[in-house]
N, C-alpha and C positions, 0 to 999 in steps of 0.2 A: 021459703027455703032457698040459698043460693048453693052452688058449688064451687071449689076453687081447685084447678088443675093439681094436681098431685106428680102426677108422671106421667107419660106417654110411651109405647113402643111398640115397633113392630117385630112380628116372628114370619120368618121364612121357613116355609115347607109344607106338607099338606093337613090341615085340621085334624085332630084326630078326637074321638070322643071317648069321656071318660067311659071305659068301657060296664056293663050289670055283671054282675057278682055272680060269682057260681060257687056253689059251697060242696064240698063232698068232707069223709070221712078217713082219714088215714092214722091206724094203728088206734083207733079211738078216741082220735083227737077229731073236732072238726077244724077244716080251713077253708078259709074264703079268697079268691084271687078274681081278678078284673079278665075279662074272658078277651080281652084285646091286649095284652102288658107288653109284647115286643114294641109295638107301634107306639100305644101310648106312652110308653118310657121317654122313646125318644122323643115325642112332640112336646110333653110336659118338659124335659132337661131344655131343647130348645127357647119353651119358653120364660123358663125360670134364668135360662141366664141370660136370655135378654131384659128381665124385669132387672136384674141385679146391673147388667149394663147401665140401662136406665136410669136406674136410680145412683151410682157411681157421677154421671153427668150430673145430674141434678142435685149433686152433694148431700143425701139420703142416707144418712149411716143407720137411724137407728125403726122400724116398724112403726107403720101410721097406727096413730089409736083414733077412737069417733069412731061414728058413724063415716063410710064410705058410698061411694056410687060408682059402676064401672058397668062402661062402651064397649064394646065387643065387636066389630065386622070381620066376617071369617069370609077367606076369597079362594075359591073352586077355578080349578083351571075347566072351563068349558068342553063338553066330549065333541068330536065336529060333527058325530051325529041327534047332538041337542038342538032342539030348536028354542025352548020356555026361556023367555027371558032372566029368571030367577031357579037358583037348585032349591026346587019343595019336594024334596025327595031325602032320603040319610042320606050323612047323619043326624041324629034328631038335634036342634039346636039348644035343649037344656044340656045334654051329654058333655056338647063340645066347650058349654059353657060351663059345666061342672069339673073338665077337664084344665082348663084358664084357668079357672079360681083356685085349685088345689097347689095349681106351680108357681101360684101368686103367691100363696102361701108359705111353699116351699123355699124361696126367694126373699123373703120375709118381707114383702110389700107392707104387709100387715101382720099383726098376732096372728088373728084368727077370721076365718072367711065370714063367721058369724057375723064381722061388723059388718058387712056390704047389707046394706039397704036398698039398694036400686041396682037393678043389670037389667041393661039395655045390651041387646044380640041380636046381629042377621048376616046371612049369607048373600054371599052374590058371588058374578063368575068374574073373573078377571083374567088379565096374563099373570100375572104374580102370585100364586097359591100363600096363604097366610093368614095371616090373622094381625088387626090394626088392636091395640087395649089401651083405654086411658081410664086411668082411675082418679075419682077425684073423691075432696075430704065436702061433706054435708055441712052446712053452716045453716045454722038456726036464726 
């Protein structure tokens, strides 16, 4: 199996992960909302319209179909009172990676996140808080 680069982009600002679900009951309907949605909002809008940047450059009009694979490195601004070379601490990295995928989506990288067959994700600390995404198309 090979891959071939599809798109690349960076987002600026701080990771956010897609937040668990809290469901309650009002007037005897039930609803469900993301127990994070200020924050997530914004990181998800951030990076759906750099996925749509993205793909503008690279003359992309219309959602990848296939089989997909997609890179992930999310960058934490270091606290001065860390020492660990790595953040293994929240938020958890499928969250933040469920969080990517969804404004991948929204952005229409793709149809549906279902096609992604591979996500490769990790954290590290940097100056620059964000997150790096390249998605590529699966060749058989």
């Amino acid at each position: 199996m090979t891959r071939e680069l599809l798109v690349s982009l960076a987002v600026a600002g701080e990771p956010k992960p897609q937040g668990s679900k809290k469901a309650f009951v009002v007037k005897g309907r039930a609803v469900m909302i993301d127990d994070n949605k200020p924050a997530l909002k914004k990181w998800r809008v951030a990076v759906a319209n750099s996925a749509r940047a993205a793909l503008s450059v690279a003359e992309i009009d219309e959602p990848a179909e296939g089989p997909l694979a997609v890179s992930i490195e999310f960058v934490f601004a270091r606290p001065k009172s860390v020492k660990r070379a790595l953040p293994h601490i929240a938020p958890d990295i499928d969250k933040l990676a469920r969080s990517v995928l969804d404004a991948l989506t929204t952005a229409s990288v793709w149809k549906d996140d279902g096609q992604v067959t591979t996500v490769s994700a990790r954290k590290i600390y940097g100056p620059t808080p964000g997150a790096r995404v390249s998605v590529y198309r699966e060749k058989e």
